[in-house]
C-alpha positions as CSV (number, residue, x, y, z in Angstrom):
1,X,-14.0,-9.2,-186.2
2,X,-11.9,-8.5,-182.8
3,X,-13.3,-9.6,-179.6
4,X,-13.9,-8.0,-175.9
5,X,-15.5,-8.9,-173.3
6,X,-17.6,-7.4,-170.4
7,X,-17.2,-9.3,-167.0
8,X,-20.4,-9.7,-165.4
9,X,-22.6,-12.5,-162.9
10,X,-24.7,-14.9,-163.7
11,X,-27.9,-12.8,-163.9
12,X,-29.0,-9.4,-164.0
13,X,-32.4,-9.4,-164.0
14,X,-32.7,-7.2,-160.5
15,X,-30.2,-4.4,-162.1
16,X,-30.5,-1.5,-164.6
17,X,-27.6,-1.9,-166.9
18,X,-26.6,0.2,-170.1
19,X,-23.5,-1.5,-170.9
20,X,-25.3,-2.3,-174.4
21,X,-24.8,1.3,-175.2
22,X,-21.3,1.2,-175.7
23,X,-21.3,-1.9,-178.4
24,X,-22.7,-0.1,-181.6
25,X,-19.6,1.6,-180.9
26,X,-16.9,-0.5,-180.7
27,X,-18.6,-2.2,-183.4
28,X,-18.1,0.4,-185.5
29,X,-14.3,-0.3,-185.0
30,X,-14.7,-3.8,-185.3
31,X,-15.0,-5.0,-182.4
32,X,-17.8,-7.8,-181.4
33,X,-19.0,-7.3,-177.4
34,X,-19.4,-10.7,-175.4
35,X,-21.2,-10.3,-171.8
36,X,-19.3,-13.1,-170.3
37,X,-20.3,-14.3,-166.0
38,X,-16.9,-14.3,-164.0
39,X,-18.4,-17.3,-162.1
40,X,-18.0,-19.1,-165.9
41,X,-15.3,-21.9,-165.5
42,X,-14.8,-22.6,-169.1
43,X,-14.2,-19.6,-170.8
44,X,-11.1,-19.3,-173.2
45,X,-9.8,-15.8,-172.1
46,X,-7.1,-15.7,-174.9
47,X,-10.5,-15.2,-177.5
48,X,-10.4,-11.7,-176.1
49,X,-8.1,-8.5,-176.7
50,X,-9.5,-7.0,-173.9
51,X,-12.2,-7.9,-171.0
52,X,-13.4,-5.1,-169.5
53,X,-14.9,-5.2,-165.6
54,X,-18.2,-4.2,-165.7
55,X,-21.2,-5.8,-163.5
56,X,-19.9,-8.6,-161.5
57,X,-22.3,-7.3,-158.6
58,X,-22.1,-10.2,-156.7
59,X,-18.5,-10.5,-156.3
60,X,-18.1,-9.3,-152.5
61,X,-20.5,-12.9,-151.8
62,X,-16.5,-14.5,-152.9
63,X,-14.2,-11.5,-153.0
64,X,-11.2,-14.0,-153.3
65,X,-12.7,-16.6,-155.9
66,X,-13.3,-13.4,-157.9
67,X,-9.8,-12.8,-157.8
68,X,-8.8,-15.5,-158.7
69,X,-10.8,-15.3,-162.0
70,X,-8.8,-12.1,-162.8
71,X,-5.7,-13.4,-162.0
72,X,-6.7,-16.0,-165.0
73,X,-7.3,-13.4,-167.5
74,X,-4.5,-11.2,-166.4
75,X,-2.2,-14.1,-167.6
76,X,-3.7,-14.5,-170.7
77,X,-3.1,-12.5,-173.9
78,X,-6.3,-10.3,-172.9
79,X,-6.1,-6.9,-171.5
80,X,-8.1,-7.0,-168.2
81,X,-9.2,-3.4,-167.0
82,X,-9.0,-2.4,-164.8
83,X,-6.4,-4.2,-164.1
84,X,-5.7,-6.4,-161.2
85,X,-3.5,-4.3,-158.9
86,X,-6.3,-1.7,-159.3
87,X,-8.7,-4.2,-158.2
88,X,-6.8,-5.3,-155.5
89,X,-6.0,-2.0,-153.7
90,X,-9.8,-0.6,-154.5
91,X,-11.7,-4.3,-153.5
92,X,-11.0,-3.3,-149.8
93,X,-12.2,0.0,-148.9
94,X,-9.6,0.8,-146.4
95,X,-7.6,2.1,-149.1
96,X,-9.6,5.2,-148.7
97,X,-7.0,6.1,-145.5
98,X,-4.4,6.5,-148.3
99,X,-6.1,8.6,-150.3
100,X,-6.5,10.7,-147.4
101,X,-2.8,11.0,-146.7
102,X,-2.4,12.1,-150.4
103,X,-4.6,15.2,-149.6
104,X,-8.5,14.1,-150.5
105,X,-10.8,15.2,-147.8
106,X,-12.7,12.2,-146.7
107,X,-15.9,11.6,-144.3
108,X,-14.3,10.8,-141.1
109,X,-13.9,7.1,-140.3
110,X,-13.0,4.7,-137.6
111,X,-11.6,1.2,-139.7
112,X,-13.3,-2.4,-137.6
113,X,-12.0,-5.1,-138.0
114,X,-14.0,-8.7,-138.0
115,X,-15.2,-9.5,-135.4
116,X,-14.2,-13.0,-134.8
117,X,-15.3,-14.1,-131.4
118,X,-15.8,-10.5,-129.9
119,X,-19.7,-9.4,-130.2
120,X,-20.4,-5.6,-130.9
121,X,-22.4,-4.4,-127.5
122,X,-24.8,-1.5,-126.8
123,X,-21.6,0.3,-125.2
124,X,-19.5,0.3,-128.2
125,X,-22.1,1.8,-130.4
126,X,-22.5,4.2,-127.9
127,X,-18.8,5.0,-128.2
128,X,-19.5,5.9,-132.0
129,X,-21.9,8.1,-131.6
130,X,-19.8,9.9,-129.0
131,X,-16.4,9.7,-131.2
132,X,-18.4,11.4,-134.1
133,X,-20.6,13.4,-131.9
134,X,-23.8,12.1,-133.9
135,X,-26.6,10.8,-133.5
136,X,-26.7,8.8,-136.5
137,X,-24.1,6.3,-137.8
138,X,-23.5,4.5,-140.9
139,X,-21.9,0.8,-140.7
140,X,-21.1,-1.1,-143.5
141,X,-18.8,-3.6,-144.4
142,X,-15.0,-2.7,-146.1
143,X,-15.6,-4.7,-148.8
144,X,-19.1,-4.2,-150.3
145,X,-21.3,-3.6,-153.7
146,X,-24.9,-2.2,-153.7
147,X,-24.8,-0.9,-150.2
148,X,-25.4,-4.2,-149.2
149,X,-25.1,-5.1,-145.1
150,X,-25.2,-1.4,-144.4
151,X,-26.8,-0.1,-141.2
152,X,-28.0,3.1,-140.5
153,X,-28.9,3.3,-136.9
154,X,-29.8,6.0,-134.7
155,X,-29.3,6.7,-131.0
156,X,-33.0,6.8,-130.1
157,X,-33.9,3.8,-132.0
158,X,-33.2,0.2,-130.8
159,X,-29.9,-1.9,-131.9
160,X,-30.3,-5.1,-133.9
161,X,-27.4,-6.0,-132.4
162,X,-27.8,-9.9,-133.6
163,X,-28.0,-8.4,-137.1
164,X,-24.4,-6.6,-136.6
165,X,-22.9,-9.8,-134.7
166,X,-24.0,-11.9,-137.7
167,X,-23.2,-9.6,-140.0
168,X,-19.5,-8.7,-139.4
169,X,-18.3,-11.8,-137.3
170,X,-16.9,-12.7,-141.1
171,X,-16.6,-9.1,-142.9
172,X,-13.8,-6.1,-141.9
173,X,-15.9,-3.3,-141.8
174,X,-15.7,0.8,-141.2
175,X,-18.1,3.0,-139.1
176,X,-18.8,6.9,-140.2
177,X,-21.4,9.8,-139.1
178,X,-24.5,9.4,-141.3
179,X,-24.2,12.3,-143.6
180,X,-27.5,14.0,-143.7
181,X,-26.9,15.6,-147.3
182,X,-27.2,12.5,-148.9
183,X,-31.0,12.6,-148.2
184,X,-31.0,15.8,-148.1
185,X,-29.7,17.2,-151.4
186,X,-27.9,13.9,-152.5
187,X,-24.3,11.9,-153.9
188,X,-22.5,13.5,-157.1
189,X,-20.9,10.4,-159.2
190,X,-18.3,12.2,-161.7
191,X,-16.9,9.8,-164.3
192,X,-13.5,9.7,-165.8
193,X,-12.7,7.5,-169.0
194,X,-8.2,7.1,-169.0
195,X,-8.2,10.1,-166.6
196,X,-10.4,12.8,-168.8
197,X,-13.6,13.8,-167.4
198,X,-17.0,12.7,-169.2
199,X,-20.2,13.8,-167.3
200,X,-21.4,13.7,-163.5
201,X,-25.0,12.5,-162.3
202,X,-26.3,13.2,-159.1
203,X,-27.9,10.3,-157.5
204,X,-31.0,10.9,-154.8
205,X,-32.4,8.5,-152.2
206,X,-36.0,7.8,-152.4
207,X,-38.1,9.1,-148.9
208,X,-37.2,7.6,-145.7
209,X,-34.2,5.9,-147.4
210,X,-30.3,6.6,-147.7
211,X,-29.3,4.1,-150.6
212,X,-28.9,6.3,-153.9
213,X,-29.0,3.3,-156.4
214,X,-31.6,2.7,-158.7
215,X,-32.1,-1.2,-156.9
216,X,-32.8,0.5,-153.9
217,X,-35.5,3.5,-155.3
218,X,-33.1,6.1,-155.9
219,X,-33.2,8.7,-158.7
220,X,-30.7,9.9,-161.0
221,X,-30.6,13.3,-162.6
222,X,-28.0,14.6,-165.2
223,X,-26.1,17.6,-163.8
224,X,-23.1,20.5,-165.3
225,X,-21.0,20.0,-161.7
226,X,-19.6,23.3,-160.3
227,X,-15.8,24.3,-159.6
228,X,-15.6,23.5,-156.6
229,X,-16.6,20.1,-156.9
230,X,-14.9,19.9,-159.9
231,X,-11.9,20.6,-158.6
232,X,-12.4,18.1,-155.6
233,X,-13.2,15.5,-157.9
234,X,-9.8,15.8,-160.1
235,X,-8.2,16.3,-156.5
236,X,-9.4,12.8,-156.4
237,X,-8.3,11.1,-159.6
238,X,-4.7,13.2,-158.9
239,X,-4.2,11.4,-156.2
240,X,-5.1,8.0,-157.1
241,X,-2.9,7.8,-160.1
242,X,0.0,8.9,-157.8
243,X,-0.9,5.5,-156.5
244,X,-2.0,3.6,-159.5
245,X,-1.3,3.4,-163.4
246,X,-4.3,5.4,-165.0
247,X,-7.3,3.7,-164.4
248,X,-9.4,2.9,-167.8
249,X,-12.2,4.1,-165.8
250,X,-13.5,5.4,-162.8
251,X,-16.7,6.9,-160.6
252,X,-16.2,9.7,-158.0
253,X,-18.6,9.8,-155.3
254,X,-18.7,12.8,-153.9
255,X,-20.8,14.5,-151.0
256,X,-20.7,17.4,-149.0
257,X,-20.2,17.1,-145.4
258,X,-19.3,20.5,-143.4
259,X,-19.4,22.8,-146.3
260,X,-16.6,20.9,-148.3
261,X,-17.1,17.9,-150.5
262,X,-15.6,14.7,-149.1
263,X,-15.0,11.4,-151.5
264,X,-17.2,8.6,-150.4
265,X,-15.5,6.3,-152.8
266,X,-13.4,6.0,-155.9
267,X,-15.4,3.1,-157.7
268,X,-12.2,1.6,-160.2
269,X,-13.9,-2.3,-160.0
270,X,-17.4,-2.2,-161.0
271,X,-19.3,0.9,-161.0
272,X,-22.5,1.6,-163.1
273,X,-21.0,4.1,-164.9
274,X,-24.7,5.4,-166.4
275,X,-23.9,6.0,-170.3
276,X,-27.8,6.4,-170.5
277,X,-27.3,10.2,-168.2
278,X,-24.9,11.2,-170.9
279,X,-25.6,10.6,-174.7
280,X,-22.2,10.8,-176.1
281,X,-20.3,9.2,-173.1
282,X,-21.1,5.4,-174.6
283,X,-18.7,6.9,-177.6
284,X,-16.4,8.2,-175.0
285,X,-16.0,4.9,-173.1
286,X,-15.6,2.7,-176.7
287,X,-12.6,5.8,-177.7
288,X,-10.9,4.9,-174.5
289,X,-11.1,1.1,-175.3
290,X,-9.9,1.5,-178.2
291,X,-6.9,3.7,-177.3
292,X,-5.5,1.4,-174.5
293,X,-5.4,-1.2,-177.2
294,X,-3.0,1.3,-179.5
């Protein structure tokens, strides 16, 4: 039997996964499925046709070691997807500014460097709320999984300013306007497998909370997306293989922020990409294996 392999971490214990959906699939075509840890040091990538990115959620802790891992299997005989000039222009987020000089309607963003030896003070984060005229502001860092070190903060409520300092002395990171339809009405993720659509999901926070992922309390709900945000969605995708070779796979995150729907981020690394929302996309996703390997 032929061998891939999913990259994932160590442990997954605190996630929901469904990657298990797809192997009956790729059995079927003779194909066996290894879950192999990109922190494992002696793994023989030549074994494997293809290794497939999947749920290495722990890879913006070492976002160059990481790297360096897919540099390793992207010089041997496997197929690594997606690959690792995708990876590279999609691990920083910043690359969201080109996307938005190809024509995708972005939320509106000021791009922060680390702070080194410069602290962020009361002033400054007064000075984003008056550049976005808001009174809420997101801060996160540029490169990031799980909405990890993100802040929310409000002009009313107090700073943790230590919590910022310490936070992005070491991490570039990118401030925005809190986008209230997120709680309100939620994030659309629409998932393409070698650029065709499959299904979309819309993903809810849980009350008093902002993160949509599952980790973090948030709902998901199955959903038949409308024109318009279809339309925004392959906008999307357009633009980024004007950038990039096809992608074998990737999320759309979409929300609507002053009537129009603006990309939060085109997930190409290591996106849940929920084959339990959509019975028949597990087949879909094993297909498009298969046909990058023909």
């Amino acid at each position: 039997m032929r061998k891939c392999a999913f990259l994932s971490m160590d442990c997954l214990d605190e996630f929901e996964v469904y990657d298990d959906l797809v192997e009956p699939y790729l059995n079927q075509q003779g194909f066996s499925v290894d879950t192999v840890s990109w922190r494992n040091k002696v793994v023989d990538w030549d074994q494997y046709e293809m290794v497939v990115i999947r749920t290495p959620w722990d890879y913006q802790d070492a976002p160059e070691a990481f790297l360096a891992v897919l540099e390793q299997i992207e010089h041997s005989r496997a197929e690594l997807q997606n690959s690792l000039d995708i990876v590279r222009w999609n691990i920083d987020k910043i690359y969201l500014r080109e996307l938005e000089q190809l024509g995708v309607r972005l939320i509106p963003t000021q791009w922060q460097n680390r702070l080194s030896d410069i602290k962020i003070t009361k002033a400054q984060i007064d000075a984003f709320f008056s550049a976005f005229d808001t009174q809420e502001i997101i801060l996160k860092p540029r490169i990031s999984a799980n909405a990890d070190n993100t802040f929310w903060l409000k002009a009313k409520q107090d700073v943790d300013l230590d919590g910022l300092n310490t936070t992005f002395s070491q991490r570039d990171f990118m401030v925005q306007p809190f986008v209230p339809e997120v709680v309100e009405n939620g994030e659309y993720s629409l998932f393409y497998f070698n650029g065709e659509y499959s299904h979309a999901i819309l993903k809810t926070p849980k009350k008093d909370d902002f993160r949509v992922q599952e980790e973090h309390g948030g709902s998901l709900n199955r959903v038949s997306p409308d024109t318009s945000l279809v339309d925004a969605a392959n906008k999307c995708m357009q633009a980024v293989q004007s950038v990039h070779a096809m992608p074998l796979y990737a999320r759309l995150d979409l929300v609507k922020f002053n009537g129009e729907y603006c990309l939060m981020e085109a997930e190409l690394i290591e996106p849940s990409l929920y084959f339990n929302m959509d019975a028949k996309s597990p087949e879909r996703f094993a297909n498009a294996m298969i046909a990058r390997l023909k």
